[in-house]
C-alpha positions as a printed NumPy array, in Angstrom:
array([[  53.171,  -10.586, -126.236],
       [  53.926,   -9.917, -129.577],
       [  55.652,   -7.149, -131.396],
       [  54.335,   -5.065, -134.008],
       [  56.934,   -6.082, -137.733],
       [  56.86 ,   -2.879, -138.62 ],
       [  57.199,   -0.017, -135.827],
       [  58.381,   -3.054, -133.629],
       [  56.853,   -2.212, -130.547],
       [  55.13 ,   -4.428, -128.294],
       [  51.28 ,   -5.009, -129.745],
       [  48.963,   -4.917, -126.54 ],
       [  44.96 ,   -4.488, -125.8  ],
       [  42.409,   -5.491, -127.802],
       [  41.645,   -4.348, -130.98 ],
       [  44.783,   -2.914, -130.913],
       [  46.721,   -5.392, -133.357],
       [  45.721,   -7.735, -136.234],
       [  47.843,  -10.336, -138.324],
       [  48.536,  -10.293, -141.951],
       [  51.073,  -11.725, -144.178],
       [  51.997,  -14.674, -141.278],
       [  53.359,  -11.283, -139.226],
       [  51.246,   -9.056, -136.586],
       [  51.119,   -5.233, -136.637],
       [  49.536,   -2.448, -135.162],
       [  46.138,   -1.679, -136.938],
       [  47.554,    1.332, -137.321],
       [  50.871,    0.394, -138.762],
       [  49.55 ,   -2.163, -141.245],
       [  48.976,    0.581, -143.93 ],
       [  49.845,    0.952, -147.903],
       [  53.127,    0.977, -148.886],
       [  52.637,    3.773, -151.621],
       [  49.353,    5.753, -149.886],
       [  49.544,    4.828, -146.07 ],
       [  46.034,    4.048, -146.102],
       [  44.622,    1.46 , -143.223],
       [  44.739,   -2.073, -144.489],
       [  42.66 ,   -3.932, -141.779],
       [  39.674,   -5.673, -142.913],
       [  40.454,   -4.141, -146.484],
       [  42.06 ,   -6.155, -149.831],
       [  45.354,   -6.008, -150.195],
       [  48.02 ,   -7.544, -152.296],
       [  51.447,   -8.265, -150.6  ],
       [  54.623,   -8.294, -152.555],
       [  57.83 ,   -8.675, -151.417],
       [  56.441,   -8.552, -147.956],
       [  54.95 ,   -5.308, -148.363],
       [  51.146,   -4.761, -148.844],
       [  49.608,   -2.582, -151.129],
       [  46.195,   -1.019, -151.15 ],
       [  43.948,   -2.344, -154.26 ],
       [  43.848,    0.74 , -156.201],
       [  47.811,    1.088, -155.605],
       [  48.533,   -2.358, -156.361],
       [  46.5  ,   -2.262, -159.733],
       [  48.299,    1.413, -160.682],
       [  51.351,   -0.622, -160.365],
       [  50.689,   -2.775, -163.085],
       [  52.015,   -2.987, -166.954],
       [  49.411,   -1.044, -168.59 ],
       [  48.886,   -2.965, -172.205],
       [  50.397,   -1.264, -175.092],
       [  46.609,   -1.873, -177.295],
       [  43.71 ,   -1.425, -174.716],
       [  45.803,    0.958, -172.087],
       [  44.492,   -1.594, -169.138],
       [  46.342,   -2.783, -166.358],
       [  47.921,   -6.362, -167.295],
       [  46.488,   -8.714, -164.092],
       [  47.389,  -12.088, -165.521],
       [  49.937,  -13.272, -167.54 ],
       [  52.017,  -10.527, -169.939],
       [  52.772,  -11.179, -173.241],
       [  56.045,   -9.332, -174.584],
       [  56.358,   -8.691, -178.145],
       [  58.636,   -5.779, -179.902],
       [  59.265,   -4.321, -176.428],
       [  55.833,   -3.665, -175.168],
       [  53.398,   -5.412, -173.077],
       [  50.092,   -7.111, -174.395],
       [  47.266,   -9.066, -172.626],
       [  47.658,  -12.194, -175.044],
       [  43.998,  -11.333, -176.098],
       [  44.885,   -8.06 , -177.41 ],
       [  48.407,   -8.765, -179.524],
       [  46.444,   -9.291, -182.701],
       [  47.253,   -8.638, -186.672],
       [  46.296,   -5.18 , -187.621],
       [  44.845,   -6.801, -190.928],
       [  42.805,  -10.163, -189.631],
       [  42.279,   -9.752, -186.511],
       [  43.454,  -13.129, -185.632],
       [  45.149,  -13.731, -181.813],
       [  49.121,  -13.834, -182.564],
       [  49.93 ,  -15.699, -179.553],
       [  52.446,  -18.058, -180.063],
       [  51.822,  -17.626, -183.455],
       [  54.536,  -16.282, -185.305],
       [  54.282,  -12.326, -186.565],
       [  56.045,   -9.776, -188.28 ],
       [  56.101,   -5.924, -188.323],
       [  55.657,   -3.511, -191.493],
       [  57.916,   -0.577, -191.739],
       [  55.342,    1.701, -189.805],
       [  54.96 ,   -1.121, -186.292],
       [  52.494,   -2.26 , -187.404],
       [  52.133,   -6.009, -186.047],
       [  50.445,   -8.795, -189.185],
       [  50.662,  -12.285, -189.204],
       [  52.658,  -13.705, -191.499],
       [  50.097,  -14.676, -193.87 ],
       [  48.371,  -11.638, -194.437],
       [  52.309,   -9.539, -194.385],
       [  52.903,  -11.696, -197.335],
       [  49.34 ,  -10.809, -199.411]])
């Protein structure tokens, strides 16, 4: 017998439970946390022990300050916005400025050093 982690009651019959996330729910208690949609035999992302559809998981994300898409791998922080390291480039060359170091003009605008100083 096992009992469902989220309503806590006792998971019986066939069919009527499944296991994610090293716990066991009711199929239908293991829903989205933001949308409540059913989860079983669907992607899903956990975090912080709670699972999230795919499309609510990726609305969740850092949406990068240059291209407006969600940020899925690492974040690069520069003047207090979020990049994809691809996209945090010098308005003049073009050139990648990460870990490379930059400056802004008066209007934000982000240059690398070199071309600041032309």
């Amino acid at each position: 017998m096992s009992l469902c982690a989220q309503c806590g009651l006792k998971v019986v019959g066939e069919d009527s439970g499944c296991t994610a996330m090293d716990r066991v729910f009711h199929v239908a208690c293991f829903t989205c946390e933001t949308c409540h949609t059913k989860l079983r035999g669907q992607p899903f992302y956990a975090m912080v022990s709670k699972a999230f559809c795919e499309n609510c998981y990726i609305s969740s994300l850092e949406k990068c300050s240059t291209c407006s898409k969600p940020i899925t791998e690492r974040i690069l922080r520069a003047t207090g916005k979020p990049y994809h390291p691809a996209c945090f480039t010098c308005v003049v060359c073009g050139e990648s400025l990460d870990g490379v170091p930059f400056t802004v003009d008066a209007t934000n605008q982000i240059h690398c050093i070199k071309d600041f100083h032309k």
